[in-house]
C-alpha positions as CSV (number, residue, x, y, z in Angstrom):
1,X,-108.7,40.5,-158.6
2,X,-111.7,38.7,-160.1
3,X,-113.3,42.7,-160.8
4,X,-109.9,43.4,-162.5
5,X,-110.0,40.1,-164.6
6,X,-113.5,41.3,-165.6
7,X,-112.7,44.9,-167.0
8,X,-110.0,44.0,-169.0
9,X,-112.7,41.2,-170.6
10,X,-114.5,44.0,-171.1
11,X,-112.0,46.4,-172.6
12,X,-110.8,43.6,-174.7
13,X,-114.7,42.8,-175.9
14,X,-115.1,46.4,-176.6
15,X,-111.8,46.6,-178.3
16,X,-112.9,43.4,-180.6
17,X,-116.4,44.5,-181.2
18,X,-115.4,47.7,-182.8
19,X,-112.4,46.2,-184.8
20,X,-114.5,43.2,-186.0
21,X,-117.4,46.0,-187.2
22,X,-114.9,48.5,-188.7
23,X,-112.9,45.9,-190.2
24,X,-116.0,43.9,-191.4
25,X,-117.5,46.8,-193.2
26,X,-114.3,48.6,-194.5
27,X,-113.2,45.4,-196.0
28,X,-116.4,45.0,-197.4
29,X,-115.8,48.7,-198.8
30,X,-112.5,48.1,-200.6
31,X,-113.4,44.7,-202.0
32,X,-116.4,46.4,-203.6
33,X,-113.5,49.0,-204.6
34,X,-111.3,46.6,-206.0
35,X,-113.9,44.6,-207.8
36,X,-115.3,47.5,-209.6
37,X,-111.9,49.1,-210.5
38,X,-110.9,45.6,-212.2
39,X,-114.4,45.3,-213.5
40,X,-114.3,48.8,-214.7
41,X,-110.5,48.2,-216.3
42,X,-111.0,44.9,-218.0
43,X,-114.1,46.1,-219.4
44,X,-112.3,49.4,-220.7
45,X,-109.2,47.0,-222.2
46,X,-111.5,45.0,-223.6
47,X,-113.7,48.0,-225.5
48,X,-109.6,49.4,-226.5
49,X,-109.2,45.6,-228.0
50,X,-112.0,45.6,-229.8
51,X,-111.9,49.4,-231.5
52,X,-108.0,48.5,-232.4
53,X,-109.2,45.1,-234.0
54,X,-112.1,46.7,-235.9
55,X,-109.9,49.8,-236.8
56,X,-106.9,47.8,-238.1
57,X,-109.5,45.2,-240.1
58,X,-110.5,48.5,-242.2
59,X,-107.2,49.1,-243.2
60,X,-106.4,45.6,-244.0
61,X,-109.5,44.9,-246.2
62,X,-107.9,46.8,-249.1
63,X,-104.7,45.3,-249.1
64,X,-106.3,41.7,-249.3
65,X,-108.3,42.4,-252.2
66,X,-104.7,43.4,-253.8
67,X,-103.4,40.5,-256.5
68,X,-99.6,42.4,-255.4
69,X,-97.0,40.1,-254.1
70,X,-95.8,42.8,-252.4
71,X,-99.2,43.9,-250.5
72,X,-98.2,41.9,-247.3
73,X,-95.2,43.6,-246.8
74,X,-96.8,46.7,-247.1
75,X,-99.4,46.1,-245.2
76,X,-97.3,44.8,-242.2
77,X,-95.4,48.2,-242.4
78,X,-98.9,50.1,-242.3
79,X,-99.6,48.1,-239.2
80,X,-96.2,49.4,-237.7
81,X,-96.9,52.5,-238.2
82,X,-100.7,52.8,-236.9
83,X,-100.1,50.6,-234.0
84,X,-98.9,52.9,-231.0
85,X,-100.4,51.0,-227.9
86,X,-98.2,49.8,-225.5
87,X,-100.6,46.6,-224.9
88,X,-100.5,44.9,-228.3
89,X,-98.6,42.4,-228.3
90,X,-99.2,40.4,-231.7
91,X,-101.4,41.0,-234.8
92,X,-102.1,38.1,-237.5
93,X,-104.1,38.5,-241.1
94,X,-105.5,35.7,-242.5
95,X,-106.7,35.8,-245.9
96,X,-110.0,34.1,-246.7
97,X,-109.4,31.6,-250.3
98,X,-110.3,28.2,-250.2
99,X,-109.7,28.0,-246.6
100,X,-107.8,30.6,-244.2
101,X,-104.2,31.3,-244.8
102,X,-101.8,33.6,-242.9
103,X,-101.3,36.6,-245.1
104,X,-98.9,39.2,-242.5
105,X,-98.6,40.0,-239.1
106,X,-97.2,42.1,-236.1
107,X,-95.0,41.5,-233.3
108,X,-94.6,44.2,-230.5
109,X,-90.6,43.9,-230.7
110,X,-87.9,41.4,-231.2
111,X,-88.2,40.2,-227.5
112,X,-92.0,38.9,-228.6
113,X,-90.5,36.1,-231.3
114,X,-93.1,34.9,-233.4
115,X,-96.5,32.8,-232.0
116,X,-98.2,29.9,-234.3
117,X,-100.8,30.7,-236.3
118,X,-104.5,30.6,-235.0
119,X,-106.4,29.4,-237.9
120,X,-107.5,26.6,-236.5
121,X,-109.0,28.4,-233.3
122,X,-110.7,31.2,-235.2
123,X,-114.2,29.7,-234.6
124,X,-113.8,29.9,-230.8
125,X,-111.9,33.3,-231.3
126,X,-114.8,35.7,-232.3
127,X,-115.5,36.4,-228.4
128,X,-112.6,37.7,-226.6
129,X,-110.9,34.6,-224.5
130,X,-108.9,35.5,-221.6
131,X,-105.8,33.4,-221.1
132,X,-102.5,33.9,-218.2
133,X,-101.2,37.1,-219.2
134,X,-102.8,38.3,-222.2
135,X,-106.2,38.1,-223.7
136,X,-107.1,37.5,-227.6
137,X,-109.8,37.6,-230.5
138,X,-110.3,37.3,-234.0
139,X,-112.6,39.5,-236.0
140,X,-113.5,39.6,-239.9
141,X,-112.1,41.9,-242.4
142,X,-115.3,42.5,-244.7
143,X,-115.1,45.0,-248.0
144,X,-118.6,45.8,-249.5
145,X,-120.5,42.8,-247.0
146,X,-118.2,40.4,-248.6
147,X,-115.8,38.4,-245.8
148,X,-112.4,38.4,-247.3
149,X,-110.4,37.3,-244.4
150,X,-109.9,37.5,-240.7
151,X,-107.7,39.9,-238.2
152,X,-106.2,38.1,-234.5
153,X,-105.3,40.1,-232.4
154,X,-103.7,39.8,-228.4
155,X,-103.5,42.4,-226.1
156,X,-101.1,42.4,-222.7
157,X,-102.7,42.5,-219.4
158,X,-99.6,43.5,-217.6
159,X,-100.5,47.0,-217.2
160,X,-104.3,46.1,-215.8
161,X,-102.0,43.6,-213.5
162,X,-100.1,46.6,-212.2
163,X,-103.0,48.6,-212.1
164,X,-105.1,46.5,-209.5
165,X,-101.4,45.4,-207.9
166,X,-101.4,49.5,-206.6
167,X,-104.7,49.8,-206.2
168,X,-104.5,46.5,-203.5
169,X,-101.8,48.5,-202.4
170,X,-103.5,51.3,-201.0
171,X,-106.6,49.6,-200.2
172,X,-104.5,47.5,-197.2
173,X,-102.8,51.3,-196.3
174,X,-106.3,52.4,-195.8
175,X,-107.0,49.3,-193.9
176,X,-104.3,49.6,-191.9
177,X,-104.8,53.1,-190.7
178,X,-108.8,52.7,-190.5
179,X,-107.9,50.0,-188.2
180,X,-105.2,51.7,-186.1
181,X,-107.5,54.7,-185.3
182,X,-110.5,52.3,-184.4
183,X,-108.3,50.4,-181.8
184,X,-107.4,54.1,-180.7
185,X,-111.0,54.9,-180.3
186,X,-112.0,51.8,-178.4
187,X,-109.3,52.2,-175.9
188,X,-110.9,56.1,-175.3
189,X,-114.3,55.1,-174.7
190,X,-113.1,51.8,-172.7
191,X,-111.3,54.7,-170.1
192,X,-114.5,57.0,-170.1
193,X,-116.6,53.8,-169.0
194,X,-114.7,51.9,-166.8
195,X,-114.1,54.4,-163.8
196,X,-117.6,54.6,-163.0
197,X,-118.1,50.8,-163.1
198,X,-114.9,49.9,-161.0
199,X,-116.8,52.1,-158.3
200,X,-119.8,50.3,-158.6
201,X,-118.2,46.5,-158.5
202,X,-116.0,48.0,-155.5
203,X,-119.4,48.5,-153.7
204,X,-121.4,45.6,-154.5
205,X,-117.9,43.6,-153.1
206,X,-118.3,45.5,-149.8
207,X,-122.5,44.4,-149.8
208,X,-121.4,40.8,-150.8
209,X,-118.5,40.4,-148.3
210,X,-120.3,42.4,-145.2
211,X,-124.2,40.6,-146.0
212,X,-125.6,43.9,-145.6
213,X,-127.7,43.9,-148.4
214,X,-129.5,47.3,-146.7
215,X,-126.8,49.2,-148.3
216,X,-127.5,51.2,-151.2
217,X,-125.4,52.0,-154.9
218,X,-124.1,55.6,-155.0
219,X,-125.2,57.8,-158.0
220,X,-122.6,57.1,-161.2
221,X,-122.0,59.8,-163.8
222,X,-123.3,57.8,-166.3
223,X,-126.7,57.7,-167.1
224,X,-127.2,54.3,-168.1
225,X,-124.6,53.2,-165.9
226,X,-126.4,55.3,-163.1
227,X,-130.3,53.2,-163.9
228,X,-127.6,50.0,-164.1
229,X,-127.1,51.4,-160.1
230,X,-130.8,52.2,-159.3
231,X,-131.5,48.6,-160.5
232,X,-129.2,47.1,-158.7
233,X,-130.5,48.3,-155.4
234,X,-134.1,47.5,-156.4
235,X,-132.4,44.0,-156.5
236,X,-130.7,44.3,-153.3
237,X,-133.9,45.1,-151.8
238,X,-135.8,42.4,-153.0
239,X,-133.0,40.2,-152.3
240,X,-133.3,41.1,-148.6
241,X,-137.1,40.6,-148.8
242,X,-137.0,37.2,-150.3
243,X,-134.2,35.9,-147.7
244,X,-137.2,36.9,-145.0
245,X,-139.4,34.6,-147.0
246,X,-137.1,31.7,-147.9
247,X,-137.7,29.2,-145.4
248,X,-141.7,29.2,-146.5
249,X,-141.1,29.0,-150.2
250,X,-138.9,25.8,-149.4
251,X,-141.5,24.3,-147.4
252,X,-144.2,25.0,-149.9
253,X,-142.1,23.8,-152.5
254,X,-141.8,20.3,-151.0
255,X,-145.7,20.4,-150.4
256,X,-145.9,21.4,-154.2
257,X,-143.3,18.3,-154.9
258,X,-145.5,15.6,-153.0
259,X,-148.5,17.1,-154.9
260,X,-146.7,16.7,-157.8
261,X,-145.7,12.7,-157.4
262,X,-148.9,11.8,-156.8
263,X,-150.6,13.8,-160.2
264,X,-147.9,12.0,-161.7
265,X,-148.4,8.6,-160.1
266,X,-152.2,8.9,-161.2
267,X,-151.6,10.2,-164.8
268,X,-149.5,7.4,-165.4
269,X,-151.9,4.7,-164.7
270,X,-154.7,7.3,-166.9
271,X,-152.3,6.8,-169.9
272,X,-151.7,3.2,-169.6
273,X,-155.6,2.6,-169.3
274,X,-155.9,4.9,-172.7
275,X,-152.9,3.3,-174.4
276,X,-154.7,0.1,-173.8
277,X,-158.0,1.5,-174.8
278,X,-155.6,2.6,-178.5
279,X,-154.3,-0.7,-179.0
280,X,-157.9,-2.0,-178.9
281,X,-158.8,0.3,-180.7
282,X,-156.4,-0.3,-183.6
283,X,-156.9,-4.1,-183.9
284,X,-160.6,-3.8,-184.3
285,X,-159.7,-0.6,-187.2
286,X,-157.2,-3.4,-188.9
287,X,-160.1,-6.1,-188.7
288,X,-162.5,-3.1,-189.9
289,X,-160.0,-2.1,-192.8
290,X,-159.7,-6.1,-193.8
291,X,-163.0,-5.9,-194.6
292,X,-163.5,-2.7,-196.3
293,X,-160.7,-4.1,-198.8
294,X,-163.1,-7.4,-199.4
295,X,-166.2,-5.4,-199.5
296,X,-164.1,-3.6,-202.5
297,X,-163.5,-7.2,-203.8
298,X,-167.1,-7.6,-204.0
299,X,-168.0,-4.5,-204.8
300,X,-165.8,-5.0,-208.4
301,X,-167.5,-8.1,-209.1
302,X,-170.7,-6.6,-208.3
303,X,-170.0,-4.3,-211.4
304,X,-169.1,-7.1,-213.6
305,X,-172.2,-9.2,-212.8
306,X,-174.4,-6.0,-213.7
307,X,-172.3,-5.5,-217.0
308,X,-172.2,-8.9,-217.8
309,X,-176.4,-9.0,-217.5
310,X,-176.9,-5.8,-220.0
311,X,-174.4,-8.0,-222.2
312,X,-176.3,-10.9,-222.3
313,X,-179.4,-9.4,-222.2
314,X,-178.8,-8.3,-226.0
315,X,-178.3,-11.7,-227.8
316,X,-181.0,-13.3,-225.7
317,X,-183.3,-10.5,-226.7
318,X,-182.6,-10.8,-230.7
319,X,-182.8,-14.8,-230.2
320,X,-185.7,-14.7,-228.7
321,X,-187.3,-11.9,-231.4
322,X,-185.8,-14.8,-234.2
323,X,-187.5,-17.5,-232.6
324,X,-190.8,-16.1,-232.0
325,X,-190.7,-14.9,-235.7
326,X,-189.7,-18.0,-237.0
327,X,-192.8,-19.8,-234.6
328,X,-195.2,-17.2,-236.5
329,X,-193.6,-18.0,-240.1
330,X,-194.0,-21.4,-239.5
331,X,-197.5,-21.6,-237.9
332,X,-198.7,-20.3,-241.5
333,X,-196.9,-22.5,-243.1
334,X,-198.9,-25.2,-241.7
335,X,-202.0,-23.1,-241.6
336,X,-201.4,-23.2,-245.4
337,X,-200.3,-27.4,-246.1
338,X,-203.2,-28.2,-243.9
339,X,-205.5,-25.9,-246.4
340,X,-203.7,-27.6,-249.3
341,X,-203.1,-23.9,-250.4
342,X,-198.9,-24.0,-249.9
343,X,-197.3,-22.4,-252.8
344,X,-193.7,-23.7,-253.6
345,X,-192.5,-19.9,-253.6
346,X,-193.7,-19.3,-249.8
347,X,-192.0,-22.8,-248.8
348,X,-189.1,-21.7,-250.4
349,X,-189.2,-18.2,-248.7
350,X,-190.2,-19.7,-245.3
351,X,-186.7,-21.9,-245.8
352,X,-184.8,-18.6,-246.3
353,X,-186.1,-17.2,-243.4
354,X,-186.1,-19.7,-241.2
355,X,-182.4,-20.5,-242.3
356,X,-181.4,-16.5,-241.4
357,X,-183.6,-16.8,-238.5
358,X,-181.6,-19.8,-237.0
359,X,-178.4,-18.2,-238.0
360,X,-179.1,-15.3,-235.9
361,X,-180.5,-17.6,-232.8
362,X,-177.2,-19.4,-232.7
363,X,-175.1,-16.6,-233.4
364,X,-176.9,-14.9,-230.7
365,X,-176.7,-17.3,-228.5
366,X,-172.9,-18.4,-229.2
367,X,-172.4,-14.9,-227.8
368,X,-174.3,-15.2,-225.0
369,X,-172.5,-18.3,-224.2
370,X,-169.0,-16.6,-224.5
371,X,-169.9,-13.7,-222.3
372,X,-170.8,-16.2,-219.6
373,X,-168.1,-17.9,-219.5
374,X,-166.0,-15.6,-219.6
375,X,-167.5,-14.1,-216.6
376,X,-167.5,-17.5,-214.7
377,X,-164.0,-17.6,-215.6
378,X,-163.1,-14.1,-214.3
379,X,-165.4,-14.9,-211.0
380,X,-164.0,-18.2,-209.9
381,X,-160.1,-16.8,-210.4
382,X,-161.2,-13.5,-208.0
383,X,-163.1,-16.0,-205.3
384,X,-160.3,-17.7,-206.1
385,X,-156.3,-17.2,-204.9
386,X,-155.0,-20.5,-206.9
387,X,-151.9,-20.3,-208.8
388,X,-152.8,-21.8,-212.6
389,X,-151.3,-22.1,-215.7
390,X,-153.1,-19.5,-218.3
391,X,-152.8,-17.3,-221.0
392,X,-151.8,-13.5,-220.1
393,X,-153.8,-12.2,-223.3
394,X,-156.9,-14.0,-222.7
395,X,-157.1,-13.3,-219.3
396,X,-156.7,-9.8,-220.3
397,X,-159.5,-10.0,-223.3
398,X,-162.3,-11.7,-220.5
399,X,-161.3,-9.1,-217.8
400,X,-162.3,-6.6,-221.0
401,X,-165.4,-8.5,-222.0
402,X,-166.8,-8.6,-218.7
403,X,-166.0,-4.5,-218.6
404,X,-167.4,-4.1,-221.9
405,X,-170.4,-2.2,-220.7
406,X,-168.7,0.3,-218.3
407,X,-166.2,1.0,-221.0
408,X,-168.4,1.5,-223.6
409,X,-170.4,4.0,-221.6
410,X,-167.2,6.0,-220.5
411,X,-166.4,5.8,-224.6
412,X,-162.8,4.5,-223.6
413,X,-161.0,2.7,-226.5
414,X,-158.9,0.3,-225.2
415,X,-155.8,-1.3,-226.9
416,X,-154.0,-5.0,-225.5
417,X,-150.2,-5.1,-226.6
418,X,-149.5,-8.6,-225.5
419,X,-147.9,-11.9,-227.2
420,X,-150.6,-14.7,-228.2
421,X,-148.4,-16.8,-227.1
422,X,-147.8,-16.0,-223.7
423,X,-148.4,-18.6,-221.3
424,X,-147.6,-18.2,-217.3
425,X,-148.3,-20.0,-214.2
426,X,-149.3,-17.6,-211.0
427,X,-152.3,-16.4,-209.5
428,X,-154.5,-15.4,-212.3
429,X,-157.7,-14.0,-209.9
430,X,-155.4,-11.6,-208.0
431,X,-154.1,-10.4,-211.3
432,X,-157.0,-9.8,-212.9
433,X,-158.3,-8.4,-209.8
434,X,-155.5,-5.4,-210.4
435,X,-156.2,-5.3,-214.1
436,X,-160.3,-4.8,-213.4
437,X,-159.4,-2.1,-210.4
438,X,-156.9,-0.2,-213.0
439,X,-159.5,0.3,-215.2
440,X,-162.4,1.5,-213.1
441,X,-160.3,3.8,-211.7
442,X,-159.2,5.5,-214.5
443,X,-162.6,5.4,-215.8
444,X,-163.9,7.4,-212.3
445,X,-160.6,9.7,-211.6
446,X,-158.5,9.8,-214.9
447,X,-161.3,10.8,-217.5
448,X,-163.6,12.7,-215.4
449,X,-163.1,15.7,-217.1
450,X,-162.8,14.8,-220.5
451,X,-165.0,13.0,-222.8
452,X,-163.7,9.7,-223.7
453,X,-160.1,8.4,-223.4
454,X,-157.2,5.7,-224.4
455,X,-156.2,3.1,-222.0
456,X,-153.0,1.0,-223.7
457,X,-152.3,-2.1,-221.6
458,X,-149.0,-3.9,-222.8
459,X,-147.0,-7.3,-221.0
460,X,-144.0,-8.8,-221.9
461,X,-141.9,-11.9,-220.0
462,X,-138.3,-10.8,-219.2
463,X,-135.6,-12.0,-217.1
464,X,-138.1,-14.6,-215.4
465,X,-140.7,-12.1,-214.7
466,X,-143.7,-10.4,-216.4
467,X,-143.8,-7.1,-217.3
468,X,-147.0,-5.0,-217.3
469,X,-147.4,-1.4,-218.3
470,X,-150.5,0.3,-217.5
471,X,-151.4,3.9,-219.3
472,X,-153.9,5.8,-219.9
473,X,-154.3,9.5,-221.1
474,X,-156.4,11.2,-218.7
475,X,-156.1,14.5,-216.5
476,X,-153.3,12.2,-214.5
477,X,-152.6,12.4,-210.5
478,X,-152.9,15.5,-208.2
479,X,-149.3,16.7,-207.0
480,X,-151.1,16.9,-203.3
481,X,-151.9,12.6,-203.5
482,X,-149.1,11.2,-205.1
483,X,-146.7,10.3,-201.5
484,X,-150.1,8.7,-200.4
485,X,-151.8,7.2,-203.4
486,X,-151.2,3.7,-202.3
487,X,-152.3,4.5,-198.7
488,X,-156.0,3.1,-197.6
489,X,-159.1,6.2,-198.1
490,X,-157.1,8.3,-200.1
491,X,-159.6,9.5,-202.4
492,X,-160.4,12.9,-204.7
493,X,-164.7,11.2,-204.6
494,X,-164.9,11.3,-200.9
495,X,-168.8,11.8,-200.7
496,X,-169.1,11.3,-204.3
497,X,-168.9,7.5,-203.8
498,X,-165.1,6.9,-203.7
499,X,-163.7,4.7,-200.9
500,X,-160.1,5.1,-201.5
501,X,-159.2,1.5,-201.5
502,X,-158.7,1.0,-205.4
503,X,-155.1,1.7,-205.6
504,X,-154.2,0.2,-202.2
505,X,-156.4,-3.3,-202.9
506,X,-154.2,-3.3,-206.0
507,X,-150.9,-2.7,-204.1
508,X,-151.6,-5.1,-202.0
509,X,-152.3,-7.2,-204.6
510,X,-149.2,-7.0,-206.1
511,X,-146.7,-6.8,-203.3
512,X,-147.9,-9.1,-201.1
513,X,-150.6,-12.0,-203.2
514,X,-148.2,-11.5,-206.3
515,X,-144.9,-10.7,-204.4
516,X,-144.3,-8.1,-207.2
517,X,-143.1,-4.4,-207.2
518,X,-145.8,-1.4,-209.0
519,X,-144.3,1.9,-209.5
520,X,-146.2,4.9,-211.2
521,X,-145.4,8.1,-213.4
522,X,-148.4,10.9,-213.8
523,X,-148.5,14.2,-214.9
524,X,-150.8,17.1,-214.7
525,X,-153.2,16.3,-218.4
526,X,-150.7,13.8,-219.6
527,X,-152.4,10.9,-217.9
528,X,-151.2,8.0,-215.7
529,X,-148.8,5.1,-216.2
530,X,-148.4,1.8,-213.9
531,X,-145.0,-0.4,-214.2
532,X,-146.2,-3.6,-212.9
533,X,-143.3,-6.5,-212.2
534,X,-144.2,-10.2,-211.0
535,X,-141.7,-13.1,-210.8
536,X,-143.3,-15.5,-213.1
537,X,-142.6,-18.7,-214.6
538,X,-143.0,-18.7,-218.1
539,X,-144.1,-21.9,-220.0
């Protein structure tokens, strides 16, 4: 019963294999068919539309031109007469004067009553626009290049309809008979295969109900039934073989099993001992990473302190040269009142001088004083993580002055967009902390390749909270970086002196010491921009 059940699964699997196929492609076939044929027709109405419109607008250029009252009647009869296609339905002229008027017009017969004008669809009428049953266009009516007025005309697409209606027609016919004979075929070659393999499930019933797997499959008729047959008895023989040897493989197996449990057993405690070894492992990298990020800290300031020494190093220089040149000046001054040989012109010189000289000493050394306290400033707020009241543009203009050097090298010009006026309370070392990192790194990364560069830095207070955009216009951030920019050593300098722990210093910064949000843009050679937010009190 159960061989029976499985021949007519395999008639029926046959039987669906071949329909599904046949039926598969030829409907493929006749929807490629139909497509074309309405592809081909529509295309071959629409070429007949267009030669009637252009056709009929030649004859009806004269009769516009006409100053006859009676030109539109003529004109409609002319139309009557030329018109012999069964699919034009309606024909409108405008004439072209201060604005389009309807001059005459067709109508296929009396059943087709009159349609309203289209002059104010004309525009959208100079392609041909398909609607329900019909399809429509306007095109001009020109005599010498000179536009006198416009022709509509709408063609029927009742006979395409009908067309494709019998051509669907005979496609399913076709289908229908394709199909028939297929289902006819399968059932042919089902009955030249199945005799041959209800003798061999007959005999492999008798091996399995007798447990004489010594018998042997006859030869089939069939060649791939009859290798189907050979196989089957290499089967049976190996079957018989491995019954022999079935009680040791079960015994081995459970030897195998113990083996087993116990590589298991000791594997487990080797992974626990590593996972151990891992979580070690990853405290001492967070300690490690903690302080990278203050070495970075450090390393920042380090930078300022060796700007802020070249800048001071100037004035001091040119006080110094005032001094020593006022010391000389007035040495012979006194050289020259102890001789009794002063001259009132070289006292009053030696007062010139020495007025410029002390000019430029205290100018000197006014600047000298600014730079340093600037710096101090800047130092104590990034040893510093107090929250203090301070003014955002000033803290911007000493975190440029103690840059000065490194920007003036790089031959960045540097613009601040920020209210005088602005006055917050929040942590002013861990912002200029982000401000300073900003700028380094687009003086390393973002102008690298190019010589010199514009770095705008605007803030604003909105909606209790300060808004800083940071942009500059270098060679901007490589495609391959951007998920991870923000991630610790991610770096383009590896080896070159980078440590990759700019960016993330200055997220950290602002998400966690700031309690902000930072969000960047950057495109290939259109530079880099930073939205900065912090919730800020404003005073």
């Amino acid at each position: 019963m159960n061989a029976t059940n499985k021949v007519i699964t395999n008639r029926r699997l046959l039987q669906s294999s071949i329909l599904s196929v046949v039926g598969i492609m030829l409907l493929a076939i006749l929807a490629s068919i139909i497509y074309l044929t309405h592809e081909r027709e529509q295309a071959l109405l629409e070429q007949q539309t267009m030669q009637w419109a252009k056709t009929l607008a030649q004859v009806s250029a004269p009769y516009l031109t006409e100053n006859n009252s009676d030109s539109h009647n003529r004109l409609k009869e002319q139309l009557s007469l030329l018109i012999s296609s069964p699919e034009i339905n309606y024909i409108h002229i405008y004439k072209n004067s201060d604005k389009p008027r309807f001059f005459t017009g067709f109508n296929k017969s009396v059943y087709y009553p009159a349609i309203p004008d289209k002059i104010n669809e004309i525009s959208s009428l100079t392609t041909i626009r398909y609607q329900n049953s019909y399809l429509e266009l306007v095109v001009d009516i020109s005599t010498n290049q000179q536009q006198q007025g416009y022709l509509y005309i709408q063609t029927s697409l009742s006979n395409l309809d009908d067309y494709i209606e019998q051509v669907n027609y005979i496609c399913a016919v076709i289908f229908l008979i394709v199909m028939l004979l297929s289902s006819l075929l399968a059932r042919a070659i089902h009955q030249k295969i199945n005799q041959p393999i209800l003798m061999m499930t007959e005999s492999i019933q008798q091996i399995s109900h007798n447990k004489d797997y010594s018998q042997r499959l006859t030869k089939l008729p069939l060649i791939e039934l009859d290798i189907l047959a050979k196989n089957i008895n290499i089967l049976l023989n190996r079957t018989q073989k491995h019954i022999a040897r079935q009680d040791d493989v079960h015994q081995q197996a459970l030897n195998q099993n113990t083996k087993l449990d116990e590589k298991v057993n000791a594997r487990t405690n080797a992974l626990k001992e590593s996972n151990q070894e891992l979580l070690s492992t990853l405290e001492k990298l967070h300690q490690f990473q903690g302080q990278l990020v203050e070495n970075e800290k450090m390393a920042s300031l380090g930078d300022m302190v060796a700007g802020i020494a070249h800048e001071v190093n100037t004035p001091i220089g040119l006080g110094v040269t005032a001094s020593t040149l006022m010391i000389d000046t007035l040495n012979e001054i006194k050289t020259a009142f102890e001789d009794k040989t002063l001259k009132s012109s070289q006292l009053k010189k030696f007062l010139e001088q020495g007025e410029e000289n002390v000019n430029i000493i205290y100018r000197n050394l006014e600047r000298a004083a600014k730079l340093i306290s600037s710096f101090k400033k800047v130092a104590v707020d990034q040893s510093s993580s107090e929250t203090r009241k301070f003014n955002v543009k000033e803290l911007f203009e000493e975190v440029l002055l103690t840059l000065k050097t490194r920007i003036d090298k790089a031959q960045v010009n540097l613009t601040i967009d920020c209210d005088e006026k602005l006055v917050v309370t929040c942590k002013p070392g861990a912002l200029n902390q982000v401000i300073i990192n900003l700028i380094i790194n687009s003086i390393i990364h973002g102008f690298e390749e190019k010589a010199g560069g514009h770095i705008t830095i605007s803030a604003m207070f909105l909606s209790q909270q300060l808004h800083i955009s940071y942009q500059d216009d270098g060679i901007g951030i490589a495609e391959s970086i951007k998920p991870k920019i923000f991630d610790p050593f991610t770096t383009t300098k590896r080896g070159s002196g980078g440590s990759g722990l700019g960016l993330h210093l200055v997220y950290n910064l602002v998400t966690q010491t700031l309690n902000g949000q930072i969000d960047f843009e950057s495109s290939h050679n259109q530079g880099t921009k930073f939205e900065i937010t912090v919730p800020i009190t404003s005073e």
